[in-house]
N, C-alpha and C positions, 0 to 999 in steps of 0.2 A: 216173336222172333222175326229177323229181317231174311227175305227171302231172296237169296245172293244168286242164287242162278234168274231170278226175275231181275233184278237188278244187272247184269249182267248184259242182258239181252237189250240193253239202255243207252248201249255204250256201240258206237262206229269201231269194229276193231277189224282189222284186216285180214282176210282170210290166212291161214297157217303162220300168222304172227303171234308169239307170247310176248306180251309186253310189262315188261318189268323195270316199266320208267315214268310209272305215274308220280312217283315223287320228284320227279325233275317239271314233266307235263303230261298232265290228265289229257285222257281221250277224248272222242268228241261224244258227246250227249247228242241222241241221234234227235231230238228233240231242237237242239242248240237250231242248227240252219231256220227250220221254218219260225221261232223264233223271230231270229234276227232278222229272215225276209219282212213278218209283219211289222217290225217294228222300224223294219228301213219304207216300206211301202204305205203302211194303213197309218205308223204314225210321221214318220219326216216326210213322206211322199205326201199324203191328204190334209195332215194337219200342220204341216210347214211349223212354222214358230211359237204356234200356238200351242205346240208339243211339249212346250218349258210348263203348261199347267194342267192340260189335258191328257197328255200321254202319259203311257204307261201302266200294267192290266190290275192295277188295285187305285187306278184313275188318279192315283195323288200328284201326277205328271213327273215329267223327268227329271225336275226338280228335287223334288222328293226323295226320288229312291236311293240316293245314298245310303239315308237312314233306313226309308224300310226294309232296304237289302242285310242291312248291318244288324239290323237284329235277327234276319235268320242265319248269320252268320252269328249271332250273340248265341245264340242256342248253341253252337255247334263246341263254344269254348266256353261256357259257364259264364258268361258275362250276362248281368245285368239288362232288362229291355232301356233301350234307349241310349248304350251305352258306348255302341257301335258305330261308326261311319265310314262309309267305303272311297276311295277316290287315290287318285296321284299316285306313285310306284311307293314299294316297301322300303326304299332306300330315303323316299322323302318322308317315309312315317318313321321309320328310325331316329332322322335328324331332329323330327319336332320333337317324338319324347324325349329324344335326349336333351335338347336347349332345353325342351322347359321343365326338365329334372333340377337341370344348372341353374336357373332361373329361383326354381324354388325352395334351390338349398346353397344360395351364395356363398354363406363360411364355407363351403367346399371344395377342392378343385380337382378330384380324380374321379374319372370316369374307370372304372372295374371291370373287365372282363377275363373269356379265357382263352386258351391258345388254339383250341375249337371252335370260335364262334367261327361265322360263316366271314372271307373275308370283307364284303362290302359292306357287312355294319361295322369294322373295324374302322375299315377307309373315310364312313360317313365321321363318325367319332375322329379321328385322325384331322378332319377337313375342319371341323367343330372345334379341334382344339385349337387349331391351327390360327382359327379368326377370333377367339375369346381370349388366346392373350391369357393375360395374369395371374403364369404358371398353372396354367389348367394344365393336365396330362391325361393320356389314355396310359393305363396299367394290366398288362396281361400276363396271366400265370396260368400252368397247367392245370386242366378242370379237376382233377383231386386234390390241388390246393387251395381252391376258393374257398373253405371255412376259413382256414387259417387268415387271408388276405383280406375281409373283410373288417376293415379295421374303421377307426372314426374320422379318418382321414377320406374318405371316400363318400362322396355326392352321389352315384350313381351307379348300382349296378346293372349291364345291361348282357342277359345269354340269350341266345339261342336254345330252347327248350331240347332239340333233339339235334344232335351231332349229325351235319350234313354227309359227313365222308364216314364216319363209324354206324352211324344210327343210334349212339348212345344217352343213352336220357338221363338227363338233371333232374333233381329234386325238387319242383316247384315250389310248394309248401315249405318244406326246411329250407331253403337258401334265402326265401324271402323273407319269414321270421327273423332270422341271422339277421339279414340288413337291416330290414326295420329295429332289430333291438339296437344294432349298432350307429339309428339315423340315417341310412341312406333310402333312395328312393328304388323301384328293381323294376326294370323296363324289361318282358319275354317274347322273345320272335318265336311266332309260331308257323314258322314257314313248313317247319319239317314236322311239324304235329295238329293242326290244326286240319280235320278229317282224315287223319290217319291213328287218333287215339283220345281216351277221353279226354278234355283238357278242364283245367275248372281256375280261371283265372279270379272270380270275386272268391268260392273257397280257397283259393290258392294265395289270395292279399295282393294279386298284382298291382303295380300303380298302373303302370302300363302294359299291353300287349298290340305287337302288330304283327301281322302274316301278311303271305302274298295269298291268291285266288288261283293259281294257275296249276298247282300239283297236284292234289290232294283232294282239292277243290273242283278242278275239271272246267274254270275258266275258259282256258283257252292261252294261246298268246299272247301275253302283254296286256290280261287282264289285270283290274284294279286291287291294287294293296288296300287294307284296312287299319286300322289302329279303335282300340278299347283306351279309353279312359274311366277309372275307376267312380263310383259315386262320390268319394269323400275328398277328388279334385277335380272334379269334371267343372264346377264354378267358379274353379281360383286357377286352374293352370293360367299362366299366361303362353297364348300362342307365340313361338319361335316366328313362324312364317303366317305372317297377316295378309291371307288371300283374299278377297274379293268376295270369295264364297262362305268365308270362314267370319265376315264381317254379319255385326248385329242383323243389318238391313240393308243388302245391298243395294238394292235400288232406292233407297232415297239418296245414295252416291252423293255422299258425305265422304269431305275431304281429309278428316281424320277419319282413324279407325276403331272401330268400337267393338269387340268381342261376340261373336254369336254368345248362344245358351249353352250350355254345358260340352259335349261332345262337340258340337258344329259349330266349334270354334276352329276345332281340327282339321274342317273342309280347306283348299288351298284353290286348287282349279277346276275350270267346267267338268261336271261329270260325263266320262264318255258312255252315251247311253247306249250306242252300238256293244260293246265290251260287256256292258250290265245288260245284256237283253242276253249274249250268250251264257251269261257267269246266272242271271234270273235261271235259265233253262235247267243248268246243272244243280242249282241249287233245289230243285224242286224235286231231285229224287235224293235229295237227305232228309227230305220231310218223310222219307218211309224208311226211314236207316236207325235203327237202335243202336248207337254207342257202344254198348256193353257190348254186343252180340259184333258188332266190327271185331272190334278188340278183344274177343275171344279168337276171331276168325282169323286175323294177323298173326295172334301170337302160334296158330295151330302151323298156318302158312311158313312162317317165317323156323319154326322148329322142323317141320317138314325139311326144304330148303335145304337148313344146317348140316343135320343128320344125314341127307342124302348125299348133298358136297364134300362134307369128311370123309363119309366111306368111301367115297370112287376117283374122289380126287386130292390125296394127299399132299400136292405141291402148293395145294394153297393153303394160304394162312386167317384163320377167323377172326375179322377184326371189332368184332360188334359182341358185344356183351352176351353172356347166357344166360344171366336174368331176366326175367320176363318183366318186374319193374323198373328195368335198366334201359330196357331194347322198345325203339318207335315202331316203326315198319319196314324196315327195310334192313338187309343183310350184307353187309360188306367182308372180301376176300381180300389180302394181301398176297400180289401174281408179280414179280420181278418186270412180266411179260405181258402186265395187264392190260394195257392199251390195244397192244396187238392182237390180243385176244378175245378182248370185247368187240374188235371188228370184225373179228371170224364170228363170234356170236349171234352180232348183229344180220352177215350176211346167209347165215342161217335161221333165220327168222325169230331172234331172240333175243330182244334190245334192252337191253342193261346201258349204263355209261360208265365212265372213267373217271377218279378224280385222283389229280396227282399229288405223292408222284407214286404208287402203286396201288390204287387202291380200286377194283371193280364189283359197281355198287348194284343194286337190286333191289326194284321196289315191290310190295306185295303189298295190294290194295286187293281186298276180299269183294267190291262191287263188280269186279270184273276179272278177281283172277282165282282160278278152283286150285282143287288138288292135282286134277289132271295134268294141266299145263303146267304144276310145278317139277312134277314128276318128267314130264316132255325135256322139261328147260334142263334138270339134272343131268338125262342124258345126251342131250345134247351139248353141253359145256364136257361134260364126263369125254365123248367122241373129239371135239377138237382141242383138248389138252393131252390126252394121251395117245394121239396121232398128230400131236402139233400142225394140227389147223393152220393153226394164227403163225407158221413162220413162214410168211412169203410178204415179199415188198409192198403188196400193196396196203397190207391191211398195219404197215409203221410209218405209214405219212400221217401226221398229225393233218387235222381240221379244226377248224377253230375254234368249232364247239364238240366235247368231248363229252 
């Protein structure tokens, strides 16, 4: 069993802060700094350039750890060793599984999602349609009609495994079956589940999955996206975006382009090894993390939570599923006055965020968040809703990140 108050003690958390925003951004892994100090000092400081083959603390150089990072990140979602590689934003790993969904199923021209996905894989898809031409379209329909819409007419299905604004979770295994009987390919962002529940993408038939590093994961800021490419096309994809990195042999800088090997075809640009020295740090306390025993501790969290915000505060509305195989980690309310509210929250030390246009979101990550502070967070949202807190000016100026 994982031992979540050890784990806890792992994490920079501010004194008299409950932070209930590790699904937007992971705290800092107290580990992360001295990290990144040796790796800005002992490797770019001492070994300058020579860092592209020497650095890095399993010595394969910086070079390297794309992939070796990508398989402890394979573990984290049922992928395959080898199957894994880290680099570039989530937004540029959307775009590649999707062209080379398109790519490798030509009779086809719809790209399938739902009215849930997050919107900037929509947008990416949208950009995608926009330059292929030849009546390609992006097609979205409400998440409890995707059996139905899954039709032969469809190239690509691409979801978000867990509902960013509800927390609602998709069927992995059943939707993917569905496309594949009906030929398409099924591309899963696991931004919203990817260390916040088990995931199992080779039992699950994924073609594709890609997540970010920064929520769940405890990256950091503007850490590196990832993407899985399944075994049985990791050799035929064709890359969308033929990076440098992504090329068979970069340096023999060859003026065509030639394919890396299986996955690291996927690489696009330099890996930023500053980024991977703090996302290595965080990564190293999932190496003591059992899956099961998380995702018992979520669903205990997240019913907690429920139970207590019904009883004490009827004005809001429960927008995340009661199923435990329905619901990721995290608990979303419907508040008319939600914004306003999450900033009285926040200025009582208890950071949630917003997503419009009503909806105040809550994440519950068991590596750092007990019973105690759930119970704290209750009453305290419980006091500035039924003292309206949240109605003074300051706290209805929007910011621009919410």
């Amino acid at each position: 069993m994982t031992d979540f108050a050890a784990t806890k003690a792992l994490f920079h958390l501010p004194e008299g802060v409950i932070y209930l925003d590790g699904n937007s951004l992971g705290p800092l892994p107290r580990s992360a700094p001295d990290r990144m100090a040796q790796v800005m000092t002992r490797e770019w400081g001492d070994m300058l350039i020579t860092g592209w083959n020497r650095g890095g603390r399993d010595s394969a150089g910086w070079m390297g750890q794309p992939m070796a990072m990508g398989d402890k990140i394979g573990r984290l979602i049922g992928a395959e060793p080898g199957h894994v590689v880290l680099g570039d934003t989530l937004s540029v790993k959307v775009y590649q599984a999707l062209a080379s969904s398109l790519m490798m199923n030509p009779g086809r021209k719809v790209i399938l999602s739902d009215t849930g996905n997050f919107p900037s894989d929509l947008y990416m898809a949208e950009g995608l349609v926009a330059t292929r031409g030849q009546d390609h379209s992006l097609r979205t329909v409400a998440p409890e009609d995707l059996a139905d819409a899954i039709t032969d007419e469809v190239a690509v299905l691409m979801l978000t495994e867990v509902d960013y604004r509800t927390g609602r979770r998709h069927d992995m295994a059943a939707l993917t079956a569905l496309a594949h009987q009906n030929g398409a390919y099924v591309i899963w962002d696991l931004a919203h589940s990817a260390g916040a529940l088990s995931v199992d993408v080779s039992g699950g038939g994924a073609d594709f999955a890609v997540g970010c590093t920064y929520k769940y994961l405890n990256g950091g800021p503007g850490a590196p996206a990832f993407i899985y490419v399944s075994p049985r096309h990791a050799d035929r994809t064709p890359p969308a975006l033929s990076g440098w990195l992504g090329h068979a042999s970069p340096f023999a800088f060859d003026l065509s382009y030639r394919p890396g090997a299986g996955v690291e075809r996927m690489r696009v640009g330099t890996p930023p090894v500053l980024a991977l020295a703090a996302l290595d740090a965080a990564l190293d306390i999932w190496d003591t993390v059992d899956m099961q025993a998380l995702r018992a501790a979520s669903l205990r969290l997240t019913d907690q939570f429920i139970a207590g915000v019904e009883s004490s505060c009827p004005m809001l509305t429960l927008a995340t599923p009661r199923e435990h195989n329905q619901r990721g980690s995290q608990v979303s309310f419907r508040f008319a006055e939600g914004y306003a509210a999450m900033q009285a929250l926040i200025a009582r030390g208890v950071i949630g965020d917003f997503r419009a246009p009503d909806i105040m979101r809550f994440g519950f990550t068991p590596l750092f968040i007990d019973q105690s502070d759930v119970d704290r967070a209750i009453a305290i949202l419980t006091d500035v809703l039924h003292n309206r807190l949240w109605d003074r000016p300051e706290y209805r100026n929007r910011a621009k990140v919410t």
